[in-house]
C-alpha positions as a LaTeX table, in Angstrom:
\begin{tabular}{lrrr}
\hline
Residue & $x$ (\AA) & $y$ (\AA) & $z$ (\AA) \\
\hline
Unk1 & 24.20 & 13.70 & $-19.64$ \\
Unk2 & 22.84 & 11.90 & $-16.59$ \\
Unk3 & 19.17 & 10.39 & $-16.14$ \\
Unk4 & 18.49 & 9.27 & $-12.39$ \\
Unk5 & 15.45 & 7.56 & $-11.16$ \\
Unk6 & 14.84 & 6.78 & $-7.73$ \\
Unk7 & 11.94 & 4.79 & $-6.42$ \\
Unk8 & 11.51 & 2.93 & $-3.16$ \\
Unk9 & 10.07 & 5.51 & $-1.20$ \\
Unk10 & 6.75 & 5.15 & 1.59 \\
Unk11 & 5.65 & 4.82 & 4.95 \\
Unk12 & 7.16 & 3.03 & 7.63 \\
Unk13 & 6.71 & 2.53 & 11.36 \\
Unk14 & 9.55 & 3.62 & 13.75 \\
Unk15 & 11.98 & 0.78 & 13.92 \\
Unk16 & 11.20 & $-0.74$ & 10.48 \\
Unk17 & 13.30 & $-0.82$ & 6.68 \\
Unk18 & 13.20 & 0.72 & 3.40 \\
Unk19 & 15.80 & 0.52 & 0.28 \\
Unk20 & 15.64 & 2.93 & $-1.88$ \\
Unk21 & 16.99 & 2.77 & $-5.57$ \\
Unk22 & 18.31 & 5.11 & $-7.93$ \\
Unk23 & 18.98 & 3.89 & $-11.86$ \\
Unk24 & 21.15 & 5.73 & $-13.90$ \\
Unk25 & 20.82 & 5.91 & $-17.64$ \\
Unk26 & 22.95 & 7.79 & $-20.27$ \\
Unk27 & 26.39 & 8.54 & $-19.97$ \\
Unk28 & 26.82 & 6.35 & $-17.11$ \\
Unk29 & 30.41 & 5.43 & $-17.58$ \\
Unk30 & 31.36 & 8.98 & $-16.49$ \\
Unk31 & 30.24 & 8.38 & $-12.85$ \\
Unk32 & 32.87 & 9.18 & $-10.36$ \\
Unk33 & 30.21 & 8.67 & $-7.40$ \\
Unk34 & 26.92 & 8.76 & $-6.58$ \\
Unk35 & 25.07 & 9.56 & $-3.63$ \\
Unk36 & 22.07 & 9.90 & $-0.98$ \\
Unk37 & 21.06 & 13.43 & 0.03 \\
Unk38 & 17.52 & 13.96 & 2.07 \\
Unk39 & 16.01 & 17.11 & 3.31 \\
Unk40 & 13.71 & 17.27 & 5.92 \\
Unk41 & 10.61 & 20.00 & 6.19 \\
Unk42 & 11.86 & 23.37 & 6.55 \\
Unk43 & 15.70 & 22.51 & 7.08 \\
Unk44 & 18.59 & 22.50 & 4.17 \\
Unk45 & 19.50 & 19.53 & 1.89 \\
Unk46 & 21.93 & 17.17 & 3.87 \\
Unk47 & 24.23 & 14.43 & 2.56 \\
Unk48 & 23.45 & 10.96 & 4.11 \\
Unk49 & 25.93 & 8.43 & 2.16 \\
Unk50 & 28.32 & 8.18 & $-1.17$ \\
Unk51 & 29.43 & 5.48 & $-3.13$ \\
Unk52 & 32.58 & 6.08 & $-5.31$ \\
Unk53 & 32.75 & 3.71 & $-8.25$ \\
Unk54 & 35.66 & 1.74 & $-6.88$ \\
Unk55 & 33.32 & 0.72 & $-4.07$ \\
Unk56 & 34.09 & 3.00 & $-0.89$ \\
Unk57 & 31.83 & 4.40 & 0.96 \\
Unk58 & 30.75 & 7.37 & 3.01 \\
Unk59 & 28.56 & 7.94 & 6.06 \\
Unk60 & 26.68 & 10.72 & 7.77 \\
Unk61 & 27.17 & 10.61 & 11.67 \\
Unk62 & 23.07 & 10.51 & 11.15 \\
Unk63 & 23.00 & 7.33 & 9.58 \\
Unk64 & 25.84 & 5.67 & 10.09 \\
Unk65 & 25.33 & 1.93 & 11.18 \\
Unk66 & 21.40 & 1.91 & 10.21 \\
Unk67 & 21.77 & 2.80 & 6.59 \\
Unk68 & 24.09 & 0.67 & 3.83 \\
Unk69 & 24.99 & 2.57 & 0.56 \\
Unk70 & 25.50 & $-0.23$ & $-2.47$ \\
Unk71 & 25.72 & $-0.96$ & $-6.21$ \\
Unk72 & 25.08 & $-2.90$ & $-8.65$ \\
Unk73 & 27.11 & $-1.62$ & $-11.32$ \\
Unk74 & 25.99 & $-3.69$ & $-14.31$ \\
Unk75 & 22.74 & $-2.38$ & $-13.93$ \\
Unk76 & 23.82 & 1.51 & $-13.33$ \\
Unk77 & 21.91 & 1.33 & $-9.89$ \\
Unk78 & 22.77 & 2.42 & $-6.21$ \\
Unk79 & 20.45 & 1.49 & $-3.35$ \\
Unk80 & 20.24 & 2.62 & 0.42 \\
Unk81 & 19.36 & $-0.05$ & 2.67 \\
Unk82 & 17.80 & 2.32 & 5.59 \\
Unk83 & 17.05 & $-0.35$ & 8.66 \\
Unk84 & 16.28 & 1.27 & 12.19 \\
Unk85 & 14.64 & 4.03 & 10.72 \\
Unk86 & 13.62 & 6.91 & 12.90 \\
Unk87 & 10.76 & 9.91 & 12.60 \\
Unk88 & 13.28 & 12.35 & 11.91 \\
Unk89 & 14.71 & 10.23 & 8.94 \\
Unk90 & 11.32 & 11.67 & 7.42 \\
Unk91 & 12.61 & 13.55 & 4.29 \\
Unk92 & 12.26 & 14.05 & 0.81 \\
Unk93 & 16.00 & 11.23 & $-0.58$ \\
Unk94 & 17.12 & 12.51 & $-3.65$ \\
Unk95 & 20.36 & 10.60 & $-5.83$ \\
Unk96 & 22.84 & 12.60 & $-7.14$ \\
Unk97 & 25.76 & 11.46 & $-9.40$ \\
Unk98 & 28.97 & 13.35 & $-9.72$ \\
Unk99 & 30.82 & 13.18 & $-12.92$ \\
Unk100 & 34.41 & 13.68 & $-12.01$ \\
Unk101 & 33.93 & 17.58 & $-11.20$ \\
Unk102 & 33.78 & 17.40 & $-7.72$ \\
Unk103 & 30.17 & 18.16 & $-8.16$ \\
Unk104 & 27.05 & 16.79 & $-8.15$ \\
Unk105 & 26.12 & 17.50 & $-11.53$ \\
Unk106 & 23.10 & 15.31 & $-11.86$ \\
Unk107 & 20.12 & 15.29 & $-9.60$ \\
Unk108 & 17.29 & 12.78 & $-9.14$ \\
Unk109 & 13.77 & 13.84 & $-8.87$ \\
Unk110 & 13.68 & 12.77 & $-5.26$ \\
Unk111 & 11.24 & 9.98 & $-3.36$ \\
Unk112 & 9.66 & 10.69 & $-0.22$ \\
Unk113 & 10.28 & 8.79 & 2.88 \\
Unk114 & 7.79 & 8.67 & 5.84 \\
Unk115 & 8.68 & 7.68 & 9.22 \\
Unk116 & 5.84 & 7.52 & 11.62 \\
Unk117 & 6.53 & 7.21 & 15.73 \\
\hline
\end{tabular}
């Protein structure tokens, strides 16, 4: 089993930064990747970045070039840097970690993210 925790969640102005972070606890070792999902009022959950363990990375045409994906593996934590933020980056972020399945097994309880215009 999987324990995430993400925190770094609030309101920001139009133009201004957040990171988020997302600790895992338990059987970390059995990571594959982890990633950023978000979903928005009313419309279905959409991936934003991934992080495989090796260190590559994945981006959403949405966010790619405002938002960084990163680790910091001795402390079981990923982090989205989200700079340039827009209102309609307004979502619920959840972290999810995939075990090796091809799945995201393990879900986050989510941190909301406020962009005002």
């Amino acid at each position: 089993q999987v324990q995430l925790v993400e925190s770094g969640g609030g309101l920001v102005q139009a133009g201004g930064s957040l990171r988020l972070s997302c600790a895992a606890s338990g059987r970390t070792s059995s990571i594959y990747r982890m990633g950023w999902f978000r979903q928005a009022p009313g419309k279905e959950r959409e991936l934003a970045a991934i992080r495989w363990s090796g260190g590559k990375t994945y981006y959403a045409d949405s966010v790619k070039g405002r938002f960084t994906i990163s680790g910091d593996n001795a402390k079981n934590t990923v982090y989205l840097q989200m700079n340039s933020l827009k209102p309609e980056d307004t979502a619920v972020y959840y972290c999810a970690a995939d075990t090796g399945g091809s799945i995201w097994s393990y879900w986050g309880q989510g941190t909301q993210v406020t962009v005002s215009s």
